[in-house]
C-alpha positions as CSV (number, residue, x, y, z in Angstrom):
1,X,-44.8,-136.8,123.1
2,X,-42.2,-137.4,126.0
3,X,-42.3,-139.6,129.0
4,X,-44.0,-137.1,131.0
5,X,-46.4,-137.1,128.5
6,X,-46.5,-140.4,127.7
7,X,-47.7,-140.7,131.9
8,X,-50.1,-138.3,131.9
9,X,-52.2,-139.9,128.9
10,X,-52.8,-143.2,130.8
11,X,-54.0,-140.7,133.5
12,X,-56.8,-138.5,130.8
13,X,-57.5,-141.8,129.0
14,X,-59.4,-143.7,131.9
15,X,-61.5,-140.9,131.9
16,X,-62.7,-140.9,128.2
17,X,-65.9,-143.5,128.5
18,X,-67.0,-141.9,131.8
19,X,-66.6,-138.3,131.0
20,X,-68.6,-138.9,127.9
21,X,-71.6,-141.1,128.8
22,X,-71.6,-138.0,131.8
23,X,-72.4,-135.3,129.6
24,X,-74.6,-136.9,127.8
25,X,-75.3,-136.6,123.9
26,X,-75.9,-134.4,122.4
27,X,-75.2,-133.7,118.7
28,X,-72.6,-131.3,117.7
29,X,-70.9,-131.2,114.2
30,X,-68.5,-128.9,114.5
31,X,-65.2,-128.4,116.5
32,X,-66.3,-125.2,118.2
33,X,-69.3,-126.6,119.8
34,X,-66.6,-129.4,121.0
35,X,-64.5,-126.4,122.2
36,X,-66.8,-125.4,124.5
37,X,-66.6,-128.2,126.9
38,X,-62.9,-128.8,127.2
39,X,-61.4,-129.5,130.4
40,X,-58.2,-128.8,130.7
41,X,-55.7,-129.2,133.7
42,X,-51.5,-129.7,133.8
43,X,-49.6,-132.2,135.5
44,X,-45.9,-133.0,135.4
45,X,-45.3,-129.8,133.2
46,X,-47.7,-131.2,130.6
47,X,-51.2,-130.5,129.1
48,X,-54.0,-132.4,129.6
49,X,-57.5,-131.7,127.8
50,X,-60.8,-133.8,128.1
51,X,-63.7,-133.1,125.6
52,X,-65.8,-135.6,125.0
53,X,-64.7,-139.0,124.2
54,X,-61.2,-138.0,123.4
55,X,-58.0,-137.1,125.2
56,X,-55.7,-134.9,124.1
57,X,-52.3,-134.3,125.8
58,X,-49.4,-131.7,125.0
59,X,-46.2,-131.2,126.1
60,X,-43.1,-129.9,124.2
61,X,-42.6,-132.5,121.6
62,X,-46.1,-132.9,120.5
63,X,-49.8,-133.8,120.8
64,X,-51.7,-136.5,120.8
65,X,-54.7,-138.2,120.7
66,X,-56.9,-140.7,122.2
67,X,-60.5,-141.7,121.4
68,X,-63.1,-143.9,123.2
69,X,-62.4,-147.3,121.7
70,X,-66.1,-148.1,121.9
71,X,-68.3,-145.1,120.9
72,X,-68.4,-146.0,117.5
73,X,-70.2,-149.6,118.7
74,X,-72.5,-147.2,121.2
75,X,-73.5,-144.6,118.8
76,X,-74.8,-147.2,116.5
77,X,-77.6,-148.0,119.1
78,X,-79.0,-152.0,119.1
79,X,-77.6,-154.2,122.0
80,X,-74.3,-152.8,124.0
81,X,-73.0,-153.5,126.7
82,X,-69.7,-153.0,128.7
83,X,-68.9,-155.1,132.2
84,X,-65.6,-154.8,134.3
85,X,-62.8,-157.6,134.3
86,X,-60.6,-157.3,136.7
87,X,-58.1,-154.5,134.9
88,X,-60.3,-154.7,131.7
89,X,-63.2,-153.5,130.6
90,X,-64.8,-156.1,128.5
91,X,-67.6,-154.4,125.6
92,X,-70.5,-156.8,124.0
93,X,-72.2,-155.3,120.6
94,X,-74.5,-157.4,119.1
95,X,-74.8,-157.1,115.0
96,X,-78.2,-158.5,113.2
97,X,-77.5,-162.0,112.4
98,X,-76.1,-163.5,115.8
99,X,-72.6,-161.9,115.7
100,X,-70.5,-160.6,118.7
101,X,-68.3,-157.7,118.4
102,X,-66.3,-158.2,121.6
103,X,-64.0,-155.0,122.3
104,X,-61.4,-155.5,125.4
105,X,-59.4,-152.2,126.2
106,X,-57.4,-152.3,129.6
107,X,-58.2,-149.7,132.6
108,X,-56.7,-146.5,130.9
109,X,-58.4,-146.8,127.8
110,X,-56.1,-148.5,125.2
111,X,-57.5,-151.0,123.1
112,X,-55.9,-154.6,123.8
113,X,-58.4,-157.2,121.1
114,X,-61.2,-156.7,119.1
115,X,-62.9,-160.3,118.4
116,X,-66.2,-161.5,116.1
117,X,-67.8,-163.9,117.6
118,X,-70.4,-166.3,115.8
119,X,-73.2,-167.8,116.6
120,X,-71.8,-170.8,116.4
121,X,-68.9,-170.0,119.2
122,X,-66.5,-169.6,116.4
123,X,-64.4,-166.6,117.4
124,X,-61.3,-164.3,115.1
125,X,-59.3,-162.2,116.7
126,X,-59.4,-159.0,114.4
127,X,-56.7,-157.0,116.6
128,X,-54.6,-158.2,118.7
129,X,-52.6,-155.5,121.1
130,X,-51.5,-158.2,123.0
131,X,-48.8,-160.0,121.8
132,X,-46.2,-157.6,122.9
133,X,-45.5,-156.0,125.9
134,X,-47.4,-152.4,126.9
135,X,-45.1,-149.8,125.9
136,X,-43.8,-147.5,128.3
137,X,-43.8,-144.0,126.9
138,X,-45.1,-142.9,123.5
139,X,-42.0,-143.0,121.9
140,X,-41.8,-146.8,122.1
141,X,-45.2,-147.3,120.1
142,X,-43.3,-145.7,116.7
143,X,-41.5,-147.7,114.8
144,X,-38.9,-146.5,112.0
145,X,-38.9,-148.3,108.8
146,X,-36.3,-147.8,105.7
147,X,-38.7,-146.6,102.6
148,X,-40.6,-149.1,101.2
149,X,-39.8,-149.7,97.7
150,X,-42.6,-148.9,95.5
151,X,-42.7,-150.4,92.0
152,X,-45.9,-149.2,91.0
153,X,-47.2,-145.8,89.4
154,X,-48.0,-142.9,92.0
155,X,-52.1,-142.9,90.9
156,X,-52.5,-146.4,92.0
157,X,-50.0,-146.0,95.4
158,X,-52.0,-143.0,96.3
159,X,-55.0,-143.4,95.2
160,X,-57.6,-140.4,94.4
161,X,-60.9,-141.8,95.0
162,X,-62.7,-138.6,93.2
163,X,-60.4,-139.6,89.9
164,X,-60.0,-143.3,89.8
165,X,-62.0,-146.1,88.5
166,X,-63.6,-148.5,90.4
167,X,-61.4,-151.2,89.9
168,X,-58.3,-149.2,90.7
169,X,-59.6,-148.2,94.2
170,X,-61.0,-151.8,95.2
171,X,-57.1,-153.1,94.3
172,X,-55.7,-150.6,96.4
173,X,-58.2,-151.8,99.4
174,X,-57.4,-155.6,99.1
175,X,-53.7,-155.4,97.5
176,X,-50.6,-156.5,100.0
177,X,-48.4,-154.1,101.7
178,X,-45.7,-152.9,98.5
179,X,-42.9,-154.7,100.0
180,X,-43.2,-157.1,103.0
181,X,-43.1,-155.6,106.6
182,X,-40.4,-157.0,109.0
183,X,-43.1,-157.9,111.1
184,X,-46.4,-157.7,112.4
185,X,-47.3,-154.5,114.7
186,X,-50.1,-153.7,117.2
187,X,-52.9,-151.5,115.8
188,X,-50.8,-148.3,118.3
189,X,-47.8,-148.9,116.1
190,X,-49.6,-148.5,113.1
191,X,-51.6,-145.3,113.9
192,X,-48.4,-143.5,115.4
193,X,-45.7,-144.7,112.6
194,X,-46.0,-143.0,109.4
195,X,-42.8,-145.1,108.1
196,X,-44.9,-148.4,108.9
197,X,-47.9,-147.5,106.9
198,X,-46.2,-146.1,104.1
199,X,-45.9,-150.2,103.2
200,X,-49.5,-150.4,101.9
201,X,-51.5,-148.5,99.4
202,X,-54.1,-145.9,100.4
203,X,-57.4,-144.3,99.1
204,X,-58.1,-140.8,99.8
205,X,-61.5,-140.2,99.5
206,X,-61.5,-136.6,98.5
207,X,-65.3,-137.0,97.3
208,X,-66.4,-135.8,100.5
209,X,-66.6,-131.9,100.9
210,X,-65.8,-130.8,104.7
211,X,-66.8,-127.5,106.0
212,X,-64.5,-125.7,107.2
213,X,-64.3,-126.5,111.6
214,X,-67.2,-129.8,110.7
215,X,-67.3,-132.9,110.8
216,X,-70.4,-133.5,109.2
217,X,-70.9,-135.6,106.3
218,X,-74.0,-133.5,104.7
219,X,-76.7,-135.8,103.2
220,X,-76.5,-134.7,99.8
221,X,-72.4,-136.1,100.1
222,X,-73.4,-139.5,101.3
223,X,-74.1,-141.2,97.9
224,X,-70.2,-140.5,97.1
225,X,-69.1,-142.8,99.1
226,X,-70.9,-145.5,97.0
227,X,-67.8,-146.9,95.8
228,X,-65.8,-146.9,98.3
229,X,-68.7,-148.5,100.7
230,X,-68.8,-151.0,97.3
231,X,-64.8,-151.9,97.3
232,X,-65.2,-152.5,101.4
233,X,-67.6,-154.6,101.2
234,X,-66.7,-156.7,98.2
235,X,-63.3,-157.2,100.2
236,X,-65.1,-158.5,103.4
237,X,-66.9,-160.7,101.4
238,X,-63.8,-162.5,100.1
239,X,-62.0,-162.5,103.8
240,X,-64.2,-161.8,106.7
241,X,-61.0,-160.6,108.7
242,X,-59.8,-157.5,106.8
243,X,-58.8,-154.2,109.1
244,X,-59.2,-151.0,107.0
245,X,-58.1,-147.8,108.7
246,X,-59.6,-144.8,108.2
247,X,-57.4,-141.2,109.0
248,X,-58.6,-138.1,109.2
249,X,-57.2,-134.8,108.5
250,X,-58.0,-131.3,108.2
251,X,-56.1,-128.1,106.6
252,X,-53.7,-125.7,108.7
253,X,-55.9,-123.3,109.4
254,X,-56.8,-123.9,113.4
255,X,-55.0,-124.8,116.1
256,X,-53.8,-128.0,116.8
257,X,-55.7,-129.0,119.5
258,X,-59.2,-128.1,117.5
259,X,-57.2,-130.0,114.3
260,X,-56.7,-133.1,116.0
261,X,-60.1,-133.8,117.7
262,X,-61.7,-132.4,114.2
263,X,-59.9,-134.9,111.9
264,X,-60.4,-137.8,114.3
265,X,-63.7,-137.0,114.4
266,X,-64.0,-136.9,110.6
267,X,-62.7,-140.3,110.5
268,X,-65.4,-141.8,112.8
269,X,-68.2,-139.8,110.8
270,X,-66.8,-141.6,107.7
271,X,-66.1,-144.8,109.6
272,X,-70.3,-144.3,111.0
273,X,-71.6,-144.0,107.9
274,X,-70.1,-146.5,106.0
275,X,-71.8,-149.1,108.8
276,X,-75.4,-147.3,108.7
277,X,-75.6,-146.7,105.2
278,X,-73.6,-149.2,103.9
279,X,-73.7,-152.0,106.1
280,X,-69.7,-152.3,106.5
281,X,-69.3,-154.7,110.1
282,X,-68.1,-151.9,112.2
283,X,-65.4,-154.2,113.5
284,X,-63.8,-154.3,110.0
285,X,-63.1,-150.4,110.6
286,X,-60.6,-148.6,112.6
287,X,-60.0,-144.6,112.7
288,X,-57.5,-142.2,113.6
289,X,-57.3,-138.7,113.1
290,X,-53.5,-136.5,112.1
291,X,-54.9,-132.8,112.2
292,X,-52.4,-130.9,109.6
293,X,-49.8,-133.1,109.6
294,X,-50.4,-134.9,106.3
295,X,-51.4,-131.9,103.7
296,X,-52.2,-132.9,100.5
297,X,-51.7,-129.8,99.1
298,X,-49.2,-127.6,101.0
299,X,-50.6,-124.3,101.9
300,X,-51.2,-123.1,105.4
301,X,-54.6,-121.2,104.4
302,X,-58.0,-123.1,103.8
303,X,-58.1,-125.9,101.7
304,X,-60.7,-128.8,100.9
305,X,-58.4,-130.5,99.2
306,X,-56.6,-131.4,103.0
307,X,-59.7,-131.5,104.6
308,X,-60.3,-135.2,103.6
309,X,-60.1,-138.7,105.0
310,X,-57.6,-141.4,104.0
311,X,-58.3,-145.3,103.9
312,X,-55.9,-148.6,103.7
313,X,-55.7,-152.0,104.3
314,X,-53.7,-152.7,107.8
315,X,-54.4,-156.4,108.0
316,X,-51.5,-157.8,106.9
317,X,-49.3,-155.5,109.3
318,X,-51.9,-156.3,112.6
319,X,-51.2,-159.7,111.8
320,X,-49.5,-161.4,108.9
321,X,-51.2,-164.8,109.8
322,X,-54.8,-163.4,109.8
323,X,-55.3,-162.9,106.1
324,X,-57.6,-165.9,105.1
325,X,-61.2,-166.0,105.5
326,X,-62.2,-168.4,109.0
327,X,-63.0,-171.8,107.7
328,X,-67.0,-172.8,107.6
């Protein structure tokens, strides 16, 4: 995305939270229902399209994606909340137990900290935006890393959760980045910079059988997330403060509009699930969906193989410091 497009998404993304609680809900599973009730407008010689929760801008290097950073908290039902700070918009979800999930994201949108609080006022910051400056176009939020140097097998790098034991996919989802990251990045950096999270192992959890255009995890595909849901919440357990991101991604059939609102919203279905079924603390999840851009298997027809979501362990490169469990 260029600069003009870089502009224009600070302009779709304040609308995200509004233009979705305004249409109310309703519940679609597939991307052509989504389709449907697109609005799309140009400015600056660049594309901008609303659908629900999501923004999605095009110009002539790219496209690119922006979800509500609080509809996965919403769409869990219970006790939320969102008030106006000055420039921030301040949301309160309230987990069984007397926890806080307190989500901060500044006027446009963009996600700026993501804090637990306990019931005793004891608070951890699980994502910190904050600690460097807003970036001013797109470009600026990816970051270019040499290859990491990768010492172990391919199988337990890239991890195929439909093949691998148990143990193999819980040490991918708790092991440290392969080589040591120059430094820590904001959660934006990660999501938009391939070369960053090429540093840590990942899961993809090709158990799960997409229809083609759907997001829908069926009911009879649940139970195979069972280990997975087991290796996320046996690492929480041991430190409280783990980030796993979840991507999503589709094959190449579609266009890439309807590729990158359908793989984002894979990710959150994946991301949902693992908190209702599961009972994975929410906060300990972030998603982000890549349309095509990742194949696992390289074919432009239909595949299931790409039509998969990916998980790994971000913690260390949020934050290098936050990697011990808060003391009791």
């Amino acid at each position: 995305i260029g600069p003009a497009g870089a502009a224009a998404i600070g302009v779709g993304a304040g609308l995200i939270g509004g233009f979705m609680l305004n249409q109310g809900a309703r519940a679609e599973q597939r991307v052509d229902q989504v389709r449907e009730r697109r609005r799309e407008f140009s400015q600056d010689g660049v594309t901008v399209i609303h659908e629900p929760g999501r923004t999605i801008v095009r110009d002539g290097e790219g496209v690119f994606i922006r979800h509500d950073e609080t509809a996965r908290f919403r769409e869990l039902g219970g006790d939320f909340r969102t008030e106006r700070r000055g420039n921030e918009l301040v949301s309160f979800y309230d987990r069984p137990g007397g926890v806080r999930v307190i989500t901060i994201t500044d006027e446009n949108g963009q996600l700026l900290r993501r804090i637990r609080r306990y019931p005793d006022g004891r608070e951890v910051v699980l994502i910190d935006n904050s600690f460097r400056p807003r970036a001013r176009t797109f470009e600026e939020q990816i970051v270019v890393l040499p290859p990491p140097e990768v010492a172990i097998p391919r199988e337990r790098y890239i991890v195929d959760a439909e093949d691998a034991p148990p143990e193999m996919i819980y040490e991918a989802l708790t092991a440290p980045p392969v080589q040591r990251p120059p430094r820590r990045y904001t959660l934006d950096e990660v999501r938009y910079s391939p070369t960053v999270r090429a540093y840590t192992r990942s899961v993809d959890v090709n158990t799960i059988n997409f229809d083609a255009g759907s997001w829908e995890v069926k009911p009879d595909q649940v139970g195979r997330l069972d280990t997975i849901a087991a290796a996320l919440g046996r690492a929480i357990t041991a430190n409280p403060n783990e980030v796993f991101l979840i991507e999503g991604h589709t094959d190449a059939t579609g266009t890439d509009v309807d590729n990158l609102s359908l793989s984002d919203r894979r990710a959150q279905s994946v991301a949902a699930i693992l908190t209702q079924n599961y009972n994975i603390p929410p906060e300990n999840l972030t998603t982000q969906g890549y349309g095509e851009q990742y194949l696992k298997v390289q074919t432009q027809g239909p595949s299931r193989e790409n039509r998969r979501v990916t998980l790994r362990r971000v913690t260390e490169l949020l934050n290098q410091q936050n990697t011990q469990a808060p003391q009791q």
